[in-house]
SEKOLZA-344375 format. One record per atom (N, C-alpha, C, CB): residue in three letters; x, y, z. Coordinates in steps of 0.02 Angstrom, whole numbers, padded with zeros to 5 digits, always signed. Each point is the difference from the previous one (the first is absolute). Glycine has a CB too. Layout:
<rs>
ALAXYZ ...
</rs>
This chain:
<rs>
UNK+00042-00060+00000 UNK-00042+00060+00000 UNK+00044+00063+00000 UNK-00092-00063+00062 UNK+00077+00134-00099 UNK+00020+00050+00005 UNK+00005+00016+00044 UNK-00022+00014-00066 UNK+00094+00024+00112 UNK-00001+00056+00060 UNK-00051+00038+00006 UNK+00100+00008-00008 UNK-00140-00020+00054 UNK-00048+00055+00032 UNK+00026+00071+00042 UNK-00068-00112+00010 UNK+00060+00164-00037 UNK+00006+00070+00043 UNK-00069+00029+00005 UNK+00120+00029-00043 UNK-00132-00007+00119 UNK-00040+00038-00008 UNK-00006+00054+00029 UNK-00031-00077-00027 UNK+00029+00117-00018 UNK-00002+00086+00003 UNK-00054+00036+00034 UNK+00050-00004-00105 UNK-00020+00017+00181 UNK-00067+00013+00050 UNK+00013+00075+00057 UNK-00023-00159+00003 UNK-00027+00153+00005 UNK-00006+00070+00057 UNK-00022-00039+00063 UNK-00046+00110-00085 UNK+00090-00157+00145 UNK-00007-00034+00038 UNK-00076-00006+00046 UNK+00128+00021-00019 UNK-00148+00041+00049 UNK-00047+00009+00020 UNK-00073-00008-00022 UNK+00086+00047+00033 UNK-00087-00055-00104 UNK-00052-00014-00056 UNK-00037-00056+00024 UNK+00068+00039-00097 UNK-00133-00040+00085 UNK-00031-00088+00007 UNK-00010+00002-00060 UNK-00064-00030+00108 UNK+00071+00051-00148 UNK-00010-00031-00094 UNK+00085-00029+00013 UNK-00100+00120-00108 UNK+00150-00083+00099 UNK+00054-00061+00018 UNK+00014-00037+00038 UNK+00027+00043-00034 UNK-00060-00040+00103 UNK+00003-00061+00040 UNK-00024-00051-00016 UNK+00003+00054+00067 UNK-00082-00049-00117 UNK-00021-00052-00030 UNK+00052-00063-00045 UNK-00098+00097+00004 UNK+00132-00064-00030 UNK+00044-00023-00048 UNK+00057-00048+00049 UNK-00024+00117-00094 UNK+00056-00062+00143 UNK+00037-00038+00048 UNK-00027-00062+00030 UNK+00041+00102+00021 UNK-00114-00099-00009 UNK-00018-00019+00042 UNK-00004-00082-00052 UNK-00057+00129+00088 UNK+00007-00126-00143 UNK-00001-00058-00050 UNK+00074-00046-00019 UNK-00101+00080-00051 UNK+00115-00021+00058 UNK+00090-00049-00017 UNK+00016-00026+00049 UNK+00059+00067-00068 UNK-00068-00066+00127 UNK+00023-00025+00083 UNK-00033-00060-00021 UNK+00001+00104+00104 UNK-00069-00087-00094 UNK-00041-00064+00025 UNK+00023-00078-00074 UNK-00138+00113+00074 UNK+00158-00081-00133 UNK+00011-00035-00047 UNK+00079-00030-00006 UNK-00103+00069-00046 UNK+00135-00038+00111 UNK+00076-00018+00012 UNK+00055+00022-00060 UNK-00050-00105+00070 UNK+00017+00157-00112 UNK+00012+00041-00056 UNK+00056+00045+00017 UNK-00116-00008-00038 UNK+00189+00004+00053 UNK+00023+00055+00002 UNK-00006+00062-00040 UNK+00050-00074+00042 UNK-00033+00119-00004 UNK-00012+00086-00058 UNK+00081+00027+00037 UNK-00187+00057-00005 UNK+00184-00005-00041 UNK+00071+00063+00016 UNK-00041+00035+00001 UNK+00110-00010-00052 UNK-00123+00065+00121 UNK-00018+00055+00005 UNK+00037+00068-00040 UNK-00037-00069+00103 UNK+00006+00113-00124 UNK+00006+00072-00003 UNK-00018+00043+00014 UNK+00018-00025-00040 UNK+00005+00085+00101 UNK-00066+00054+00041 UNK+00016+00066-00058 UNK+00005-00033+00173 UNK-00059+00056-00172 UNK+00000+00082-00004 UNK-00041+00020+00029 UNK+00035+00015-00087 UNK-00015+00054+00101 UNK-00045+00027+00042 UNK-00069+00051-00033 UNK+00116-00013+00079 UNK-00168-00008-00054 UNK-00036+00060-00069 UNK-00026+00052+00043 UNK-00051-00084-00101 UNK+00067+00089+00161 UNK-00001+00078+00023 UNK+00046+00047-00024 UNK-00036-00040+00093 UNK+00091+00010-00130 UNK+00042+00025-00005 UNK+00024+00034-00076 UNK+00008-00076+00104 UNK-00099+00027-00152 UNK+00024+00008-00056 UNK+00047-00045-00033 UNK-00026+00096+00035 UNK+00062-00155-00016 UNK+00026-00055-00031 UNK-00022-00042-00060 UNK+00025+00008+00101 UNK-00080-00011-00099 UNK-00044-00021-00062 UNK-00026+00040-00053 UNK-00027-00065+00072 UNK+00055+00113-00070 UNK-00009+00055-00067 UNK+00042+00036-00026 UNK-00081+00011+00032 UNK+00147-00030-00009 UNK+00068+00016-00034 UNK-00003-00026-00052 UNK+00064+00006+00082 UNK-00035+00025-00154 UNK+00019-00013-00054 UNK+00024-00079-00016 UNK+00020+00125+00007 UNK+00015-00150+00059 UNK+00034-00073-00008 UNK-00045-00045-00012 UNK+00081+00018+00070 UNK-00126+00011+00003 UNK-00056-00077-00005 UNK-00054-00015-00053 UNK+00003+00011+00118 UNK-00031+00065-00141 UNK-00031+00023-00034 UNK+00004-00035-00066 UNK+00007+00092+00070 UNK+00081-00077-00091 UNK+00005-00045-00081 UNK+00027-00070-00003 UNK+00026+00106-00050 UNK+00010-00124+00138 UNK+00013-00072+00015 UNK-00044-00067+00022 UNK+00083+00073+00022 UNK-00134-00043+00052 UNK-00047-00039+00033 UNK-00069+00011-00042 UNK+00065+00010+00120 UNK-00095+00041-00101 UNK-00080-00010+00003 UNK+00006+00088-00063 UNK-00061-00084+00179 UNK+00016+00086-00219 UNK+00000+00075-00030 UNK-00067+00027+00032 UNK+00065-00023-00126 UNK-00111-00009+00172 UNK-00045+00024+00036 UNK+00031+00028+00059 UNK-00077-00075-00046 UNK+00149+00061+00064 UNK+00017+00040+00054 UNK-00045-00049+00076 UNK+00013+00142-00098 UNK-00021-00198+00089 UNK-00020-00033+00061 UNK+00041-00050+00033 UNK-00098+00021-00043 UNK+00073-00029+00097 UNK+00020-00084+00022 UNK-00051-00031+00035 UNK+00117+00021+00017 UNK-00122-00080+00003 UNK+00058-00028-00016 UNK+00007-00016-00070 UNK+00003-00037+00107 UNK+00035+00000-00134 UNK+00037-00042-00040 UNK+00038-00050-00034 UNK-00030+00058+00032 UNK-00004-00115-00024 UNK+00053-00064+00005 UNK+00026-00018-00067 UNK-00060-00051+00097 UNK+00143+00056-00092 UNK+00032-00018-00047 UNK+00018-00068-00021 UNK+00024+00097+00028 UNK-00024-00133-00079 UNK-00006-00061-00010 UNK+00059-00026-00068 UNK-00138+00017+00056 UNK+00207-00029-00029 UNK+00038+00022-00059 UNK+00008+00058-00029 UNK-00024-00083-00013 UNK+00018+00097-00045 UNK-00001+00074-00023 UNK-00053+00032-00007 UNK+00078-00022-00048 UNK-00137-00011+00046 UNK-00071+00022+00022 UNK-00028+00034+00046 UNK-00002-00071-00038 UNK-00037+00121+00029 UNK-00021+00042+00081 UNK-00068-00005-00021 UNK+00098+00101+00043 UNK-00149-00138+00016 UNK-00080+00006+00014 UNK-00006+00030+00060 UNK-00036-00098-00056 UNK-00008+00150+00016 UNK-00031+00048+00062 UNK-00069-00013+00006 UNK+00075+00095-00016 UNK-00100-00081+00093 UNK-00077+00003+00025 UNK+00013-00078+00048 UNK-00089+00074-00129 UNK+00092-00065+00182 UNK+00000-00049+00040 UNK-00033-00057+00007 UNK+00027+00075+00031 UNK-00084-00069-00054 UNK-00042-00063-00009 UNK+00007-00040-00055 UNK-00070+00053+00055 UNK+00080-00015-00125 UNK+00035-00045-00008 UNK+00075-00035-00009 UNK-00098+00032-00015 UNK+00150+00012+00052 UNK+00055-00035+00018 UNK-00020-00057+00020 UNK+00057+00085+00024 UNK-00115-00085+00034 UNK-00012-00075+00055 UNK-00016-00037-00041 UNK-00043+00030+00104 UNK-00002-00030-00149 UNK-00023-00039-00043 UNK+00055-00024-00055 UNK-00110+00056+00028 UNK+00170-00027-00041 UNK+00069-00035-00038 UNK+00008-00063+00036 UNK+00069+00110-00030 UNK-00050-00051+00080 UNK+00036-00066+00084 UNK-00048-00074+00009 UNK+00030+00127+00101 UNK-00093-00118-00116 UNK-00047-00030+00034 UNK-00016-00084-00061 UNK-00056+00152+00074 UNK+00073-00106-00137 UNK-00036-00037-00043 UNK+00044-00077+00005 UNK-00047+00117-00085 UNK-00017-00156+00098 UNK+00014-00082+00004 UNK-00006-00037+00063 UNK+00076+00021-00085 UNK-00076+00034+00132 UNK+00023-00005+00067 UNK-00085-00029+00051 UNK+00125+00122-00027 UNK-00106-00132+00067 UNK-00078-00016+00035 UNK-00020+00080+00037 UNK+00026-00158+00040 UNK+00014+00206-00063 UNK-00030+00059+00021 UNK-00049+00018-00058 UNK+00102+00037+00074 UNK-00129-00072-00144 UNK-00040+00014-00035 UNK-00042-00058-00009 UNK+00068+00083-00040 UNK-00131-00057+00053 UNK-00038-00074-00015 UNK-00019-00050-00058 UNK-00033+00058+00075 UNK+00030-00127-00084 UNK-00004-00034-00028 UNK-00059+00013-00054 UNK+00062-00055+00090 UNK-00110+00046-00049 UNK-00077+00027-00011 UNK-00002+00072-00040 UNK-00037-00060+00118 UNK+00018+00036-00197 UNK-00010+00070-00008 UNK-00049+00056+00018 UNK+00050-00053-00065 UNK-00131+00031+00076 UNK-00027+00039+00055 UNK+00055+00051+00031 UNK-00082-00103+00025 UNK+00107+00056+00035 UNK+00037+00036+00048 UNK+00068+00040-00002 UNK-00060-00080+00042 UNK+00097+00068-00118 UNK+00050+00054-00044 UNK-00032+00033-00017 UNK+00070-00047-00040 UNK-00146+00055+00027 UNK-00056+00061-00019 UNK+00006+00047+00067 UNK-00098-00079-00079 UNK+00076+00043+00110 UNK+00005+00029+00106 UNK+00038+00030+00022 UNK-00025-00075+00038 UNK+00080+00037-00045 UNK+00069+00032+00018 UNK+00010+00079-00036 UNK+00052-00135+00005 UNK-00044+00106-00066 UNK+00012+00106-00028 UNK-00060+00036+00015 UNK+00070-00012-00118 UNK-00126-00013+00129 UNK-00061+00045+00036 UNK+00017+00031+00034 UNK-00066-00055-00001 UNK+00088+00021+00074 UNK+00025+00020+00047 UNK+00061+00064-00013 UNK-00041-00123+00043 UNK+00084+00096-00097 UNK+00053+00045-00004 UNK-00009+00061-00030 UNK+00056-00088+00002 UNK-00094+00088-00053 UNK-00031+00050-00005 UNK-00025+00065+00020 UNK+00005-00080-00025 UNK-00049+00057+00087 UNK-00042+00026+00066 UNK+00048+00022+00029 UNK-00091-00070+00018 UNK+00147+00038-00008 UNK+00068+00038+00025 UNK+00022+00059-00008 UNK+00025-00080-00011 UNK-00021+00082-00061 UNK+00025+00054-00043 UNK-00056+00054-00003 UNK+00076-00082-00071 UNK-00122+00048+00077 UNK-00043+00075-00016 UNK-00065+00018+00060 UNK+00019-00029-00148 UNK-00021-00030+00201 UNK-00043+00028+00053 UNK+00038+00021+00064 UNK-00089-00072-00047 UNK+00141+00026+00042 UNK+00024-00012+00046 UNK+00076+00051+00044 UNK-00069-00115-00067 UNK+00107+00095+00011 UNK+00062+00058+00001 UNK+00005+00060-00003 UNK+00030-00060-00036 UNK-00088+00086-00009 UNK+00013+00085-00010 UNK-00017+00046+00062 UNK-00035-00016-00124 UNK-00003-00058+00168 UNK-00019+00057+00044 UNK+00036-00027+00086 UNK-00139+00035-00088 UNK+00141-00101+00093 UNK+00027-00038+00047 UNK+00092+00024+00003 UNK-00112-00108-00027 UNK+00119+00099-00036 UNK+00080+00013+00009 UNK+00016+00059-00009 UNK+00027-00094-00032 UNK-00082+00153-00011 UNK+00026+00069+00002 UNK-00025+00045+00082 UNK-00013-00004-00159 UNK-00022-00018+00179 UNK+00003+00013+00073 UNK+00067+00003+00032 UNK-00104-00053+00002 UNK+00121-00012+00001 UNK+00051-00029+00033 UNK+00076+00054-00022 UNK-00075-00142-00005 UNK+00057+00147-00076 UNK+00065+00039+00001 UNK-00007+00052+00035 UNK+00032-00031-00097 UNK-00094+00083+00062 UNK-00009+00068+00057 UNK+00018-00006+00039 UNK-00067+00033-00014 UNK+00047-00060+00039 UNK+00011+00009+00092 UNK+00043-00024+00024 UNK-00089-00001+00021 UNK+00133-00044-00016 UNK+00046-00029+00005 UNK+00079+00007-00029 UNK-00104-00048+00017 UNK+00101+00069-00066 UNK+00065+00024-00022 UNK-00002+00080-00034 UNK+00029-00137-00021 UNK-00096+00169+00015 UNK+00005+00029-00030 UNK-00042+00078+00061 UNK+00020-00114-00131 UNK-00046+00091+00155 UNK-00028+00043+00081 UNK-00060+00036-00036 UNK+00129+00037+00082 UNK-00197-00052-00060 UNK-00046+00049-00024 UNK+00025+00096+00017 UNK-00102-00123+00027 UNK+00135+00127+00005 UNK+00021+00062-00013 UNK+00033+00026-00057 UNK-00003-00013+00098 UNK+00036-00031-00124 UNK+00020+00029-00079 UNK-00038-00011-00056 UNK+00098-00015+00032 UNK-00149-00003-00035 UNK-00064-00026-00055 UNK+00003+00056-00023 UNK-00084-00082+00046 UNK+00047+00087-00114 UNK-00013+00064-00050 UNK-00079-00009+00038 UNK+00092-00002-00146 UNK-00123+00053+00127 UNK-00063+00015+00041 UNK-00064-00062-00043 UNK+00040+00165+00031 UNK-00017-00166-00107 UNK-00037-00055-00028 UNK+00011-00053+00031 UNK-00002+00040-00093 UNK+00067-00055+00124 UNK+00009-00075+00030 UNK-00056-00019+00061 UNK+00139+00013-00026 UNK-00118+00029+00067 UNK-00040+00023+00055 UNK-00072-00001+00009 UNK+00085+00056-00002 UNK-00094-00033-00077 UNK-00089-00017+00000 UNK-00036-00064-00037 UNK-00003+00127-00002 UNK+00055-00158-00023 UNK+00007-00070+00006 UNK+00001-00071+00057 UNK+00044+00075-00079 UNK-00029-00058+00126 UNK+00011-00043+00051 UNK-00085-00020+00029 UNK+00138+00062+00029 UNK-00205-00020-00017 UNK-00027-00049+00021 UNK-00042-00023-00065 UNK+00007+00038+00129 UNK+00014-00051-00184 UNK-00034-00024-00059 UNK+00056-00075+00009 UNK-00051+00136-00094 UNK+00103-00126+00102 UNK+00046-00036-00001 UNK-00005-00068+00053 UNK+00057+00112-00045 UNK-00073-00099+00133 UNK-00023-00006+00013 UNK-00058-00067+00027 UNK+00067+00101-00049 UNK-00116-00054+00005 UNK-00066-00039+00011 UNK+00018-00029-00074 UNK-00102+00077+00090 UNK+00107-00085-00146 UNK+00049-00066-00035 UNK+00018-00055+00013 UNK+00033+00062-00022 UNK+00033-00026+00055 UNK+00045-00056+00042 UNK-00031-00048+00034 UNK+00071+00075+00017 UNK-00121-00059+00034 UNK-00035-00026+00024 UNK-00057-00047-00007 UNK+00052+00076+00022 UNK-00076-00058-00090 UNK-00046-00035-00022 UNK+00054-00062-00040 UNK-00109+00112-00006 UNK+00173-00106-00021 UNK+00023-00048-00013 UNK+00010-00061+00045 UNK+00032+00080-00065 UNK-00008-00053+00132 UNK+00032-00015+00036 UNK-00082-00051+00048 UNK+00130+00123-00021 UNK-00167-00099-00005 UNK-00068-00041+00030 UNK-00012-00056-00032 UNK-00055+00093+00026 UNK+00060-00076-00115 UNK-00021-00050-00041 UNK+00068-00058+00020 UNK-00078+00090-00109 UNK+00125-00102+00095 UNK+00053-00031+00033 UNK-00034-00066+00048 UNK+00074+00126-00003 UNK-00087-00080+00059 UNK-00024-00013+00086 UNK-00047-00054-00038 UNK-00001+00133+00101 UNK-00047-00126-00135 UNK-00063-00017-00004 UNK+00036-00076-00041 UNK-00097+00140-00003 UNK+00120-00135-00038 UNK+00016-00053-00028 UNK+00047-00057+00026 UNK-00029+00078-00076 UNK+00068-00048+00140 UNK+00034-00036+00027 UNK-00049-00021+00059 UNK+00114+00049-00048 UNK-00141-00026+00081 UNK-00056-00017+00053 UNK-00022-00092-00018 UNK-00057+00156+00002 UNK+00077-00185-00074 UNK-00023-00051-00006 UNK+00052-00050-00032 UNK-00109+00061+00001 UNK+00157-00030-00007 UNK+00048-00032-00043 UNK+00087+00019+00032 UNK-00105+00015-00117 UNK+00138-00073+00112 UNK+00065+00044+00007 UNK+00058+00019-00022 UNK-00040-00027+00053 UNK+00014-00003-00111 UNK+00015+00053-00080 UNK-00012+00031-00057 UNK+00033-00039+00030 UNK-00033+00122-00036 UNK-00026+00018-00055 UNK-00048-00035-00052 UNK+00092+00048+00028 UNK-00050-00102-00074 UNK-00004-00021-00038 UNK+00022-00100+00009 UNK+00010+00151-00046 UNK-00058-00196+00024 UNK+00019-00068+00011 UNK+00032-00012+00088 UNK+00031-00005-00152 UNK+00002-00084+00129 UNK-00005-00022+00091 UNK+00070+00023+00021 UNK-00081-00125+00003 UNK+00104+00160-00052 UNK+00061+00037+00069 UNK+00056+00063-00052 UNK+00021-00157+00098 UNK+00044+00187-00066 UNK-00019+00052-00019 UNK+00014+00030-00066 UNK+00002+00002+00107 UNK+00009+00042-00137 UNK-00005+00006-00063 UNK+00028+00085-00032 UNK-00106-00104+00020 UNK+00121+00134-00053 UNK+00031+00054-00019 UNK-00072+00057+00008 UNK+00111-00070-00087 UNK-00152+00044+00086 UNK-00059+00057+00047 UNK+00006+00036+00058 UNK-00060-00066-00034 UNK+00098-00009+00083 UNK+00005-00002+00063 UNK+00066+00050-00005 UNK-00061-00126+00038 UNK+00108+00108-00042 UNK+00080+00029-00016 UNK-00031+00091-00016 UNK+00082-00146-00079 UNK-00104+00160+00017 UNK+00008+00061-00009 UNK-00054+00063+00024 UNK+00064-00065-00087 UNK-00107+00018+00098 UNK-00042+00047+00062 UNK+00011-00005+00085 UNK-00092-00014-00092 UNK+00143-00034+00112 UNK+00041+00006+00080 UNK+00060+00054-00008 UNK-00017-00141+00036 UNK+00022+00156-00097 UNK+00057+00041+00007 UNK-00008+00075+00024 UNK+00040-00076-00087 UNK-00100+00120+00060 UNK-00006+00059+00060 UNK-00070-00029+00039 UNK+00058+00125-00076 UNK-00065-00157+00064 UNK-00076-00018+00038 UNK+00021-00020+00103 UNK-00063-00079-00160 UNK+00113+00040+00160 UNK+00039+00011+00055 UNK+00039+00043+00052 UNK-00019-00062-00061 UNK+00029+00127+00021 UNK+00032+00059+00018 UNK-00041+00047-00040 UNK+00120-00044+00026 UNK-00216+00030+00000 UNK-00032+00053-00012 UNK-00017+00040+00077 UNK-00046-00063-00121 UNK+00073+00031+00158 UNK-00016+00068+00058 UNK+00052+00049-00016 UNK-00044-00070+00108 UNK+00102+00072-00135 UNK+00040+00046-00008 UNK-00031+00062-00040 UNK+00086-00090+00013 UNK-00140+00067-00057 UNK-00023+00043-00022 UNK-00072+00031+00040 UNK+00070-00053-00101 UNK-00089+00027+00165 UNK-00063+00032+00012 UNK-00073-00048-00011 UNK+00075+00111-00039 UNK-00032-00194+00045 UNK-00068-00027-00024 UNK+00022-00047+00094 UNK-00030-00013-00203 UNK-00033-00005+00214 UNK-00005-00039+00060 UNK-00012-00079-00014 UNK-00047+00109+00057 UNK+00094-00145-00050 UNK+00001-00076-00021 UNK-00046-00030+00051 UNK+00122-00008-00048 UNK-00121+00026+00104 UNK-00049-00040+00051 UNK-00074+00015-00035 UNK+00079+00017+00126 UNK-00082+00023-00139 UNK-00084-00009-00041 UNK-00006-00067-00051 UNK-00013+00146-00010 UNK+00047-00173-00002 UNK-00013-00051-00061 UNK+00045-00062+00022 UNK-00020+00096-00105 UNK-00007-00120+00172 UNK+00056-00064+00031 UNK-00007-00056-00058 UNK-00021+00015+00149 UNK-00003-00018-00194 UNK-00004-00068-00043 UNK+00081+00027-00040 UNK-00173-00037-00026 UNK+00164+00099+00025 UNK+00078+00039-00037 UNK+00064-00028+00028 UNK-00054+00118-00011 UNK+00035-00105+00092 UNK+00059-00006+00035 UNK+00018-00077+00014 UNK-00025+00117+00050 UNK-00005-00171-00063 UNK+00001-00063-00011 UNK+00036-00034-00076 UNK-00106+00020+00086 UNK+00077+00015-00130 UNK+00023-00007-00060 UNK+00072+00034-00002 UNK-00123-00008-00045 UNK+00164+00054+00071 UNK+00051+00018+00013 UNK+00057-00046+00044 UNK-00076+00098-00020 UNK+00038-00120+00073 UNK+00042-00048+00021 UNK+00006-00055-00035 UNK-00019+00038+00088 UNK-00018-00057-00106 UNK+00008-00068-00066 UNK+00069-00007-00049 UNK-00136+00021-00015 UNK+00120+00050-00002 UNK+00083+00027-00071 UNK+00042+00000+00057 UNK-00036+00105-00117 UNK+00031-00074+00155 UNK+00077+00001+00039 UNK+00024-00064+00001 UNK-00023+00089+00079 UNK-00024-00143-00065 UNK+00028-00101+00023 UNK+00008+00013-00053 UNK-00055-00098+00082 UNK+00074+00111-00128 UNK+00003-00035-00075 UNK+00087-00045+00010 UNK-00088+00126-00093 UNK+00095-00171+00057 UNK+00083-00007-00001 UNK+00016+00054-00042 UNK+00018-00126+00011 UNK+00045+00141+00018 UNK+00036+00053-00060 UNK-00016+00057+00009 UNK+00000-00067-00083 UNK-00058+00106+00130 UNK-00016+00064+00018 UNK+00053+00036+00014 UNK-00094-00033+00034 UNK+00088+00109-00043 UNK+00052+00044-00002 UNK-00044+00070+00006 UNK+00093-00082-00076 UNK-00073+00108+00132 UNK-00036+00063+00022 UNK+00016+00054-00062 UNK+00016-00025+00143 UNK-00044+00081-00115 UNK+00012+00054-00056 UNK+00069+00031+00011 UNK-00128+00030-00010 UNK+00135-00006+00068 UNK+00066+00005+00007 UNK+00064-00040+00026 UNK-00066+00079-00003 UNK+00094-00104-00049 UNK+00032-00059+00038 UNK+00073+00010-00032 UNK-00111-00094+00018 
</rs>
């Protein structure tokens, strides 16, 4: 297999996802940080070398660079029992991932940045009037989740799956952003579950 690098902003749960799939798959990677407070990802280098969207993460694969985290996991994943057999449930799975990307993150993990690395005191005033739209979102994601795990104790099929993987990644370090995990104990159950995983690997590690 090609050398894996992957081109990350450590603190990220879109790149922890990635870290995280390669652990559990005993997948080594070569890390790379930049910093994007700092503007690291929109220098001229990375710009015409890594990503020309100016993002990360980024997993490099040989001389190849795939960007958008989900589906990095899904490179990593493909063949693996982190994707299901059942096509139904390869339907499920990117459902889920999906919902990630667009119910879930914009508001679960852009919280988290605000406030957390970025201090609602420095928000532009649009940001600011964003937060309880953001919010009550988050929240409603963060219910639908609850509700589906309340019966199951995984996302998707009888165990766990790249659903599971890329929605634990800020969904676990959503109080950082202002969300209360004890409201949704079926959450906080389903969290301990990924942690037993073999091969688990915190976010910061």
């Amino acid at each position: 297999m090609d050398d894996l690098i992957l081109h990350e902003y450590a603190p990220s749960g879109n790149c922890y996802k990635i870290r995280l799939t390669a652990a559990l798959l005993g997948q080594p990677i070569r890390r790379v940080h930049y910093d994007i407070l700092k503007g690291e990802t929109r220098t001229p280098a990375f710009l015409a070398n890594v990503n020309a969207n100016g993002r990360i993460p980024v997993l490099q694969i040989g001389a190849r660079f795939l960007p958008e985290s989900n589906a990095a996991c899904y490179w990593l994943a493909s063949g693996s029992p982190l994707v299901p057999v059942d096509r139904f449930d390869q339907a499920d799975m990117l459902r889920w991932m999906f919902f990630e990307q667009y119910n879930h993150e914009p508001n679960v993990a852009t919280l988290r940045f605000w406030r957390a690395f970025v201090g609602e005191g420095a928000l532009s005033e649009a940001q600011r009037g964003q937060i309880a739209g953001k919010q009550a979102a988050g929240e409603a994601a963060l219910a639908l989740m609850a509700d589906e795990l309340e019966s199951r104790d995984w996302l998707v099929g009888a165990g766990p799956s790249l659903a599971d993987i890329c929605l634990f990644a800020y969904t676990h370090v959503a109080d950082e952003g202002g969300f209360d995990l004890a409201c949704w104990p079926a959450i906080g159950r389903w969290i301990a579950r990924i942690k037993a995983l073999p091969g688990f690997v915190p976010l910061q590690d």
